[in-house]
N, C-alpha and C positions, 0 to 999 in steps of 0.2 A: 504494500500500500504506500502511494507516495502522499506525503503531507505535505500543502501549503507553508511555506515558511513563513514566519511571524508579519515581518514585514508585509508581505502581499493579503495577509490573511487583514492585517487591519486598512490596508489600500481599499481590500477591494469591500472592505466596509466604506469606507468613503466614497468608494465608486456607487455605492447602495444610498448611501444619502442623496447625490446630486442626482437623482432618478426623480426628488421632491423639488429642486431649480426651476426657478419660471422665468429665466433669460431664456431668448432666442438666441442669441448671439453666440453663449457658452455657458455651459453648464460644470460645475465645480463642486465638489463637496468635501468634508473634512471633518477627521475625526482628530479627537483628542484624547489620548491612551497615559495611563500613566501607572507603572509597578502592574501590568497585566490587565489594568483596567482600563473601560472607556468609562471615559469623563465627561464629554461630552461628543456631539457629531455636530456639523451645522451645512447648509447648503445657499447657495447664491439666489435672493430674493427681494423683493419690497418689503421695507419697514411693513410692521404691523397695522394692517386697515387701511393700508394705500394700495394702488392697484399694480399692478405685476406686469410685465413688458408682453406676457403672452394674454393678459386679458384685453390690453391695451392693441397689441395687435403688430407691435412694432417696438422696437428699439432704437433709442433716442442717439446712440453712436451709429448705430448702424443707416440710420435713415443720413447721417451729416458726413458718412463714410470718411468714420476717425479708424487712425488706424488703430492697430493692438497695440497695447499698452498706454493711451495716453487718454485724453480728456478723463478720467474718470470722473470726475465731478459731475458729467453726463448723465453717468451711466443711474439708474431708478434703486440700483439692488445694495445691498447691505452682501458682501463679500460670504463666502461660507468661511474663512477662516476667520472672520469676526463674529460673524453670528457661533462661531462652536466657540470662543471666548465668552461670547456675552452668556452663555447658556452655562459657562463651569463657576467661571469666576476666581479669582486670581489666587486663592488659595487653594488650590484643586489645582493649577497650571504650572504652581511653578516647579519646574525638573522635567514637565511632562515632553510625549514626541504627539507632532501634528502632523495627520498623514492627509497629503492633498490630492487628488485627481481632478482633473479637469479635460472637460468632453467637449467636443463640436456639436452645438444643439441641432445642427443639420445631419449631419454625418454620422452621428455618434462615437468618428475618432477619437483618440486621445489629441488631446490641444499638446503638439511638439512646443519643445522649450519649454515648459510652464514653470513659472517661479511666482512667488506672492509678492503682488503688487507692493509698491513703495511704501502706501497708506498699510496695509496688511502685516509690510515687514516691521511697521511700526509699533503695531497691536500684540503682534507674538513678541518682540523682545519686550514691549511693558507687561503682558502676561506671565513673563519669565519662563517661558518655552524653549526648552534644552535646543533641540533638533528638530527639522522638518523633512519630509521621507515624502517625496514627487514619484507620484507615477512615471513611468519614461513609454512603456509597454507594457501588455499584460502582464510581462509578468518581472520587466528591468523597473531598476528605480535609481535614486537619488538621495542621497542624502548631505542635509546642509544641518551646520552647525551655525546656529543663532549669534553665535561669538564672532563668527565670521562678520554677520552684518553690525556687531557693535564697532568691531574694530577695524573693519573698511567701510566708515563711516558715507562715502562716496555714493555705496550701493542706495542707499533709501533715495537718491534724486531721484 
């Protein structure tokens, strides 16, 4: 019998979250693991009680054809690696690893390159988030050390 290694096993919980994402654009999710536990999960959406880029029918970077990675200020959604913060809270987060996948809401690809946005890389190191483990591929990944984006401060532009 071959087992899922740990990593992939809590990926592709995250890839299970963003299946609840209401971006057209890209769809993302994220969990938050910590000593073998989930702590919490979160997925890329509209604040609570506003309406959602697929109720809405369109997406507001995609209609002004922004490329990837910029205007975020655009974009409607509340990030999934903010929303699986808002939902542990920072004493639950700190030491923990946050596993992110991110999907093409067309395609259902994996979104190549993915890394957390500037605003995001913000959120994990004031949550105090050890490590972040990216999907690459079913079944490759990534792993980043938070330490990295304190002390190549550059990165967050």
């Amino acid at each position: 019998m071959e087992r899922t290694d740990k990593n992939n096993y809590y990926l592709d919980i995250a890839d299970t979250a963003l299946k609840r994402a209401t971006c057209i654009r890209r769809k993302f999710g994220a969990a938050i693991i910590k000593d073998d536990n989930i702590i919490s999960t979160g997925y890329c959406g509209a604040p609570r009680g506003r309406k959602n880029c697929c109720d809405l029918g369109f997406c507001e970077r995609e209609k002004q054809n922004v490329p990837r990675g910029q205007r975020y200020e655009l974009c409607r959604s509340v990030h999934a690696e903010q929303n699986a913060v808002i939902s542990a809270g920072r004493e639950r987060t700190i030491g923990a690893t946050l596993y992110l996948v991110g999907r093409d809401a067309k395609t259902n690809e994996i979104v190549p390159n993915t890394d957390c946005c500037s605003m995001c890389k913000r959120v994990v190191i004031n949550a105090g988030i050890e490590k972040v483990v990216i999907r690459l591929t079913d079944t490759e990944y990534k792993v980043v050390n938070v330490s990295d984006w304190v002390e190549n401060d550059d990165s967050l532009n």
